[in-house]
Structure formats: structure tokens, C-alpha cells
N, C-alpha and C positions, 0 to 999 in steps of 0.2 A: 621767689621773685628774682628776675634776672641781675645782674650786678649792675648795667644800663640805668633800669631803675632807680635801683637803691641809692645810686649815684645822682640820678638827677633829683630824688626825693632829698636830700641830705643837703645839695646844693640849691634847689629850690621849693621851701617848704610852704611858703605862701603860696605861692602859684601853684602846688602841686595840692592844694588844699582846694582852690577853684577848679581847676580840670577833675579831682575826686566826684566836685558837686556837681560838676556840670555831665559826669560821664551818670552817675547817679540820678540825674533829672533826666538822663535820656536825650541830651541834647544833641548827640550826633558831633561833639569838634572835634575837628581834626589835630586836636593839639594833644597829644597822644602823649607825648617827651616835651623835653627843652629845647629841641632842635631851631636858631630862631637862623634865617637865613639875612645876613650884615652885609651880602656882595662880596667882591671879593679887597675891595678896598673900604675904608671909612669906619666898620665895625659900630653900625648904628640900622636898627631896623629900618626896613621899606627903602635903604639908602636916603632917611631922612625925611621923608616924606611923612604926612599928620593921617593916620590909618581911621580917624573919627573921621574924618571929612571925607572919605569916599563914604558914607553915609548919612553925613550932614548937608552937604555942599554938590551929592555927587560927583566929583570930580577930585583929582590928582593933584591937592595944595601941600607945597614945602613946609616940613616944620622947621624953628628955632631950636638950635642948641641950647638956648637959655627958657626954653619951655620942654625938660621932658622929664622923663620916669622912666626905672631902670626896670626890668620886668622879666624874668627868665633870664638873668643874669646880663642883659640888653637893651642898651638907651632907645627910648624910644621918643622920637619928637614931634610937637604937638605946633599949632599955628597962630593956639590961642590958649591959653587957659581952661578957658572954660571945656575946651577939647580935653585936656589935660587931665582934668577932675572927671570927664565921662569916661574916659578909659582907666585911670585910677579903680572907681565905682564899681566897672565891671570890665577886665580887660580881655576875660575871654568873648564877648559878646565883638570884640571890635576888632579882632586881630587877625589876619588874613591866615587863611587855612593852611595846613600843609607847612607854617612856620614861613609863608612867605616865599616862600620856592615856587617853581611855576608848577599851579598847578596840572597843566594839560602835561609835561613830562612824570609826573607824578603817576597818571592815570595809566602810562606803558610801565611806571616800576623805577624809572630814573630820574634822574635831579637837574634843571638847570637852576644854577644862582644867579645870571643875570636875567631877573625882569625888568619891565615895564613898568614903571609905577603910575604909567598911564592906558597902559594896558590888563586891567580888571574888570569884575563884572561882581555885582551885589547878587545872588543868587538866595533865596530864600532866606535870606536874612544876612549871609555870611560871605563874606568877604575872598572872593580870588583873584590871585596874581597870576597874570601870563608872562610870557616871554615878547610877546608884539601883538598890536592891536586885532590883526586882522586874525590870528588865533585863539585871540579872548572871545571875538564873535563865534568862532567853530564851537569854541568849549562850549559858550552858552547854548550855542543853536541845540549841542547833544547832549547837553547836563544833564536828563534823564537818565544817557547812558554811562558816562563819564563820572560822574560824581561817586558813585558805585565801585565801579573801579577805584579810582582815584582814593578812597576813602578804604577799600580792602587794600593797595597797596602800601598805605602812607607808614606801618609801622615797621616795615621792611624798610623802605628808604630810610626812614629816622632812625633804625638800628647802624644801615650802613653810613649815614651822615656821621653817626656820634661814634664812629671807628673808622673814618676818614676813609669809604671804600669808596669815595666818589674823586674825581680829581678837582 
């Protein structure tokens, strides 16, 4: 087992107990590491945004600092409680792929950290972040093709994330 691992196992052992289950259930996430993308300011997932309500609301609702939950070693903020408690319950089913990176640079092997958090698309259940609207429509238009990709290179990127080989 690589040191990467064993490191984010040791640092997140809840979470790394859901991702066991979920790789064991065959669920396909992309949550492979800990890798959780905060921007490059704020140091809070989706830069803030409530990651339930692209699934609840579909749409791009702000959460509260005084509604969230720390998750992968990372605040994450909800809009409402009750949002709060569905991602508590199951936080891999809610959390954007790829740790929130975009994922259409993912799908070439690279990383950008500023998305959209109005720029996603709910695709077979799971949640992606782009970089800008009219991209998150390409992604979708090709997600047959894309997702594939995107999903063989994600643990290569989350290696070079978690050794800072991106800038």
C-alpha cells in the first residue's frame, strides 16, 4: 500500500471507511484519496456552496458557515440543516467527483481549482464541477466519452495533487 494512502487512511479513517464501502458496492466514485479541492482562497469546499442542493434544488445555493461538517479533513457548508444531515448520512453519494476539481481537465489528466459552482451537471446520479457553464454542457454532451477517461485518470491527478505537482 503506497505511503499516499496509508497517510490519508490514518488522517481520514471515517471517510476512508465510506469510500472502502462504496468502492466494495461497485459504486464507481471518484473519491479515490482525500484530495478535496477549497480554491485557492477560503479553504472550505465548493468555495461554500451547499453540494445537497445541486440535487435537491438543482441549482448552485450558498451554504452557511454556521451549517456545515468537516469531511475529509474539509468544512463543508450546507443552506440548511436538513441538507446538513443528508450529507452527514451519506456524504459520498453528495460530493462532486474528482474532489471537486473540474472535472473536464481531469478527463486530459490535469487539474484546474477554479470552478464554477454554477457550472455542473448531475450525471447518473453524481455530481460534476466544471470550470464554466458552456463546458459543463460539452462535458455532458460527451460524458459517455469523458467520464471514462476522466475516471481512469483521476488517481494520477490525486497522487500529483497530494505532492503538490500542480501549481
Amino acid at each position: 500500500m503506497s505511503t499516499i494512502i496509508k497517510s490519508w487512511l490514518v488522517r481520514n479513517l471515517g471517510a476512508a471507511a465510506l469510500v472502502a464501502a462504496a468502492a466494495v458496492a461497485g459504486t464507481g466514485s471518484a473519491w479515490a484519496d482525500g484530495s478535496v479541492n477549497t480554491g485557492y482562497f477560503g479553504g472550505v469546499a465548493i468555495m461554500g456552496y451547499d453540494t445537497v442542493a445541486y440535487f435537491t434544488d438543482g441549482k448552485a445555493v450558498k451554504g452557511s458557515e454556521n451549517i456545515s461538517y468537516n469531511w475529509l479533513g474539509t468544512p463543508w457548508h450546507f443552506a440548511s440543516k436538513k441538507h446538513q444531515e443528508m450529507f452527514m448520512s451519506d456524504p459520498v453519494k453528495y460530493a462532486p467527483q474528482y474532489g471537486g476539481y473540474c472535472a473536464g481537465e481531469v478527463v486530459g489528466g490535469g487539474v484546474t481549482v477554479n470552478v464554477d459552482p454554477e457550472a455542473f451537471k448531475i450525471i447518473d446520479g453524481k455530481l460534476y464541477l466544471i470550470y464554466d457553464v458552456g463546458n459543463a454542457d460539452d462535458f455532458a454532451a460527451h460524458a459517455a466519452e469523458y467520464i471514462p477517461k476522466a475516471d481512469a485518470n483521476w488517481p494520477k491527478v490525486a497522487a500529483n495533487l497530494e505532492l503538490d505537482h500542480y501549481p
